[in-house]
Structure formats: structure tokens, C-alpha cells
SEVEXRO-666627 format. One record per residue (C-alpha): x, y, z. Coordinates in steps of 0.25 Angstrom, whole numbers, padded with zeros to 4 digits, always signed. Example, Ala and Ser with C-alpha at 12.3 -4.5 7.8 and 13.67 -1.06 7.14 Angstrom:
// SEVEXRO-666627
+0049-0018+0031 +0055-0004+0029 
// end
This chain:
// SEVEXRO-666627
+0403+0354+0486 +0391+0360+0480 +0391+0375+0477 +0377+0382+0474 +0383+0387+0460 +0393+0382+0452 +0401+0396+0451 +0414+0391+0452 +0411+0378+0444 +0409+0385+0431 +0420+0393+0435 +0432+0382+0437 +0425+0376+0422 +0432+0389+0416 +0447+0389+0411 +0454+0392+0423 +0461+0407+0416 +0445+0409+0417 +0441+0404+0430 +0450+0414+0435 +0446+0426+0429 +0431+0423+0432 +0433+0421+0446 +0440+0435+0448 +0431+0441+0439 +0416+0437+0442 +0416+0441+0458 +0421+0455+0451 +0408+0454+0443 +0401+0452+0452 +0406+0461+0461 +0410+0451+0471 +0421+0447+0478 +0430+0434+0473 +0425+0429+0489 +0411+0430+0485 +0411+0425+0471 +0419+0413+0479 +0408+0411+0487 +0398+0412+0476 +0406+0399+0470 +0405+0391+0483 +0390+0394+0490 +0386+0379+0493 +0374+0373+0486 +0367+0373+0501 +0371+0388+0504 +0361+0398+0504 +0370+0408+0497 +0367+0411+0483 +0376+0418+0473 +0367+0430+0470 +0360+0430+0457 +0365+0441+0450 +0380+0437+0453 +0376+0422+0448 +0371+0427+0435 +0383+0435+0432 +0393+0424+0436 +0384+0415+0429 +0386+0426+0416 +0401+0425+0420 +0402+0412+0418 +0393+0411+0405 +0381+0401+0412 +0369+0404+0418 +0366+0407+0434 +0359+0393+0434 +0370+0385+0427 +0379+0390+0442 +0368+0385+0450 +0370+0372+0458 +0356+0373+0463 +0342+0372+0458 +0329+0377+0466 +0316+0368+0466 +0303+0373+0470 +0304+0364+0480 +0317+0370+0485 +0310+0385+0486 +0297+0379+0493 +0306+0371+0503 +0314+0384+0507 +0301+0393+0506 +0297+0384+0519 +0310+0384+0527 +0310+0400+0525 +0297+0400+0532 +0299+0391+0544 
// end
């Protein structure tokens, strides 16, 4: 399946004693629930969702990586244009 960022991906990379601990402490961080932070780990590549970017930097800070490096996307200037037109039609 293909998720918008790779949140959980670089999680499951870490020794599992670790995992743990950062998937009950980061929606504490970010003060959110473990539901949301869940959710924020499984938005689909297609969703309109986004993580917030505030929240994506700090997990990204967590995690010792860069916002971009959990990215799964890219945008093209071809990609804005084509939605600038579908929002005015």
C-alpha cells in the first residue's frame, strides 16, 4: 500500500525497545492522540489529508531526518498548475 509519508516506516527501522517508546511518546509531543498519530502513519499517497507541517517537522526532529526525507510525494509545477485549473471549474 502506499502511504503519503513513511512515518511508520522509519519507525519499525528502530530496535523494537525504541519503536515502542517513540510511538507512546511522539503523539504526547505533539499533543495528539495515539488514534491520530495512527492516522498520520496510514494517510494514502492519493488522500487529500496531510500531516500538518508543524507536527511533520517535529516528528521528523524525533526521528533525527528531515520533513522531506518522510515524504512519499514530490509536487511538480505541472502538478500545481493542473490543480489550480480543476479548483476553478
Amino acid at each position: 500500500m502506499n502511504f503519503k509519508y513513511n512515518i511508520k516506516e522509519k519507525m519499525l527501522r528502530l530496535p523494537m525497545i525504541d519503536y515502542k517508546k517513540v510511538r507512546k511518546e511522539l503523539p504526547k509531543l505533539l499533543g495528539k492522540t495515539l488514534r491520530t498519530f495512527d492516522r498520520y502513519c496510514s494517510i494514502k499517497l492519493d488522500e487529500f489529508t496531510d500531516v500538518p507541517a508543524q507536527d511533520l517537522d517535529i516528528i521528523a526532529t524525533y526521528l533525527n531526518c528531515t520533513a522531506n526525507d518522510l515524504k512519499n510525494y514530490f509536487i511538480t509545477k505541472m502538478g500545481i498548475i493542473k490543480h489550480k485549473i480543476t479548483q476553478h471549474h
